[in-house]
C-alpha positions in Angstrom: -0.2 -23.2 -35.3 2.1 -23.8 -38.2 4.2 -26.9 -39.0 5.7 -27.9 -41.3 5.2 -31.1 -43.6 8.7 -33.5 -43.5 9.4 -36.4 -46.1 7.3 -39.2 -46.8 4.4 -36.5 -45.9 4.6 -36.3 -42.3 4.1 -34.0 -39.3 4.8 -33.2 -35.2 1.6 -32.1 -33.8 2.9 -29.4 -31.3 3.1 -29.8 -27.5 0.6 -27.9 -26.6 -1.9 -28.8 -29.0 -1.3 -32.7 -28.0 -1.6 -31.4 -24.7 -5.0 -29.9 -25.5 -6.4 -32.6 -27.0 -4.9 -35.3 -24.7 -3.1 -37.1 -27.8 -0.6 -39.3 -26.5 1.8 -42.1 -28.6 -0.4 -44.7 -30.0 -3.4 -43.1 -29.8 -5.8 -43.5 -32.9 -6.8 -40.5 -35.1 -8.5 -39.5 -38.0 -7.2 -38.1 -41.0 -9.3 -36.3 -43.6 -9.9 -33.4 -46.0 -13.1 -31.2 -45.8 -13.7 -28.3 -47.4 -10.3 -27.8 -48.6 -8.4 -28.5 -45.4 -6.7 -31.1 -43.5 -8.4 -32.3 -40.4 -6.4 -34.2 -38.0 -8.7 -35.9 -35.1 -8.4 -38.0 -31.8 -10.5 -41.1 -31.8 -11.1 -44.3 -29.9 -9.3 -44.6 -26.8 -6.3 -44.1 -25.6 -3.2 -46.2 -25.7 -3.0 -45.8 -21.7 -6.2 -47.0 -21.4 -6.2 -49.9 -24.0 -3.2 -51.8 -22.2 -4.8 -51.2 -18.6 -7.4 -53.5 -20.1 -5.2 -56.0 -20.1 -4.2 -56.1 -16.4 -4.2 -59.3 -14.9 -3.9 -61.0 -18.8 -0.1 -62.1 -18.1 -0.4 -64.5 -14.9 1.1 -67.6 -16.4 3.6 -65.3 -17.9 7.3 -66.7 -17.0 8.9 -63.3 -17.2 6.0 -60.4 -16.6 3.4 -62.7 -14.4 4.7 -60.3 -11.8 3.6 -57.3 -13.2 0.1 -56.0 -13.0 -0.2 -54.8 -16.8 0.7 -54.2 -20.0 1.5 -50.5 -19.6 4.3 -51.9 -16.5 5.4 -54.4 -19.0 6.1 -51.8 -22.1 7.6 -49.4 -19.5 10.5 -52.4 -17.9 10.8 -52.9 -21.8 11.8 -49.4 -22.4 14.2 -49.3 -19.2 15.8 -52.9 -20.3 16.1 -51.6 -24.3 18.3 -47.8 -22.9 20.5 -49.8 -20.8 22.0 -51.3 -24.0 
């Protein structure tokens, strides 16, 4: 699939590769030439299942200790941030 390269070097990886390979925002990859090419790959876990380690982490919390995890958190964040 082609793309192409925007400033400052950058790239989209296309829907349906990301939904291939399961790539989601935050998630770690690798970047690196062989044999001439650039390989782009996923690595590490992802960002979903990083933050649902953290369930149970913000008890004492006065604002979130009513939500179960850090992916809740990040999402009332989002909802709070459009409503501006």
């Amino acid at each position: 699939m082609r793309v192409k390269v925007a400033r400052r070097y950058q790239i989209t990886i296309p829907e349906e590769v990301r939904e291939e390979v399961g790539v989601n925002v935050g998630d770690a990859v690798d970047v690196r030439s062989q044999g001439g090419r650039i390989v782009v790959e996923k690595i590490g876990k992802s960002w979903e299942s990083v933050m649902e380690e953290t369930r149970g982490a913000w008890k004492t919390h006065p604002v979130f200790k009513n939500m179960n995890d850090s992916v809740e958190i990040v999402d009332w964040l989002r909802r709070k941030s459009r409503k501006k």
